[in-house]
N, C-alpha and C positions, 0 to 999 in steps of 0.2 A: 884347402878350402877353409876361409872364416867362415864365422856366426852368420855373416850375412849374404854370402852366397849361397847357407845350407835353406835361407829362406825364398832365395830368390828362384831357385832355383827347382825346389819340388813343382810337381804338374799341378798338383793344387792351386799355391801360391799363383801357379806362373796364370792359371785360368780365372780366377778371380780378378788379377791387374788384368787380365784383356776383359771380363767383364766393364769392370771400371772406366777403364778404359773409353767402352762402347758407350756406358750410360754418359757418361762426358761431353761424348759427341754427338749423341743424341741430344742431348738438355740446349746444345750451342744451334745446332740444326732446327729447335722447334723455337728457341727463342729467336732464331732471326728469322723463322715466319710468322711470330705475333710483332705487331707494332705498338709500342706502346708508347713510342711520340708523344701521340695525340691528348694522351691521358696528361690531366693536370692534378694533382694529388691535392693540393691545397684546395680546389673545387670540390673535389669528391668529399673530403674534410666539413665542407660547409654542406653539403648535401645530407652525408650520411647525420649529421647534426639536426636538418632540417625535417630529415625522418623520423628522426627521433623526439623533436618536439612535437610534430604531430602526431605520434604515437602517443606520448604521455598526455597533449589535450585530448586526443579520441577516451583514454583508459581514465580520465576525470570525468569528461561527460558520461561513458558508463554508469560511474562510480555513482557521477549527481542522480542520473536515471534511474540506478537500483535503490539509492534510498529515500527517492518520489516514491516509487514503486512501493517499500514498504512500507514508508509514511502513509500514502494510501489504503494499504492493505491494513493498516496498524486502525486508521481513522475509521472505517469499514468494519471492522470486527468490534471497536468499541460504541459503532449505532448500531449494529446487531446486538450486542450484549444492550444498549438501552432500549431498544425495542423490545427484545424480549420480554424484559424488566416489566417494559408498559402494559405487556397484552397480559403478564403476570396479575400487574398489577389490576388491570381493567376487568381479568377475567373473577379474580377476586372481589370486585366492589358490584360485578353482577352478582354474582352469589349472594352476596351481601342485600344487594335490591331484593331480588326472588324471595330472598326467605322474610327480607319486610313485609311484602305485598301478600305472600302467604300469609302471615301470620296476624297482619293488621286487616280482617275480614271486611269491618264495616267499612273499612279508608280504602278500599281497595282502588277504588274510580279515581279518588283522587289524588291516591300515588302514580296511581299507573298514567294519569294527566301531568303528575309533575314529570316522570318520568321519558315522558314524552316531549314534553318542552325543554327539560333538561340536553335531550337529543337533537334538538331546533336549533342548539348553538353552533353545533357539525355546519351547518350551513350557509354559516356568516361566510360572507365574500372578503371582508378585513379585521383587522384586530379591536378595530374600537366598536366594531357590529358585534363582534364574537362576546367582548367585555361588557358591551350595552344589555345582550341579550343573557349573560351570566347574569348582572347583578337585578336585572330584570326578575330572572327567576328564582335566584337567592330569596329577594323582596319578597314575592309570592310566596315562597315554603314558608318562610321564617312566619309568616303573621295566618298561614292558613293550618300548620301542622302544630299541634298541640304536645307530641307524644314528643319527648326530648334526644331518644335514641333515632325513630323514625327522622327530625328533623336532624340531627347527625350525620347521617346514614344520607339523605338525601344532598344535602349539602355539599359532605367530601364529593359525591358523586359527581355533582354540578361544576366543582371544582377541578374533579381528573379532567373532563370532557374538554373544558374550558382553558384549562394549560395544553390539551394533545391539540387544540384546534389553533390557538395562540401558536404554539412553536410550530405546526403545519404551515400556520401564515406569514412565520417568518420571524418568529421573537417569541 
């Protein structure tokens, strides 16, 4: 007995080659019930190519979509912070009226007149009524109000109102 009988020949050996064997005939039995004639590889080539382009346009329009998306959310959160800013700022210039009209006894009617007409510019329907009826009521403080801090104080006031109404109307 040589080397290669002592291989051939254990039960081992010999039952592995008849597996082998089997899968062999197996793989040749299943591949001649698939057909694969029909298959043009150079096609599929151009196919699987073609899904993959539009794979990569769909994952760009995501891409544009999510950063609309947080452009918008970005744009959104910075008029919230200026809104805030404004009511900040409005709630402040009330305070600021209040403690005039408290404090200035005898003017009392006629603050609280300017401050009324101050508020009539909320109402303009455009920008050059909202501006007409600003500088309208600027004109009236300036030559009716005496007291330098009161006409200050009235003034800025006239001015928040008249910017929140202007940028409400579009500028």
């Amino acid at each position: 007995m040589n080397g290669n009988e002592f291989l051939t020949d254990t039960p081992r050996i010999k039952e592995l080659n008849d597996l082998a064997k089997k899968l062999g005939d197996m793989e040749n039995e299943y591949k001649s019930k698939i057909d694969t004639s029909h298959l043009n590889y150079k096609n599929l080539g151009y196919y699987v190519e073609g899904r993959n382009q539009e794979i990569v346009s769909l994952m760009d329009t995501l891409a544009e979509q999510r950063q609309e998306k947080e452009d918008n959310e970005e744009a959104y959160r910075k008029e919230m912070i200026r809104s805030l800013n404004a009511i900040e700022q409005n709630t402040a210039n009330l305070q600021i009226i209040v403690e005039l009209i408290s404090k200035s006894v005898e003017q009392q009617d006629v603050l609280i007149g300017f401050v009324t007409e101050i508020m009539s510019i909320a109402k303009a329907k455009n920008k050059e009524e909202a501006k007409t009826l600003y500088e309208k009521t600027v004109g009236r403080i300036s030559t009716a109000v005496q007291d330098g801090e009161a006409l200050a104080k009235l003034v800025l006031y006239a001015t928040v109102i008249y910017n929140m109404v202007s940028t409400a109307l579009g500028g």
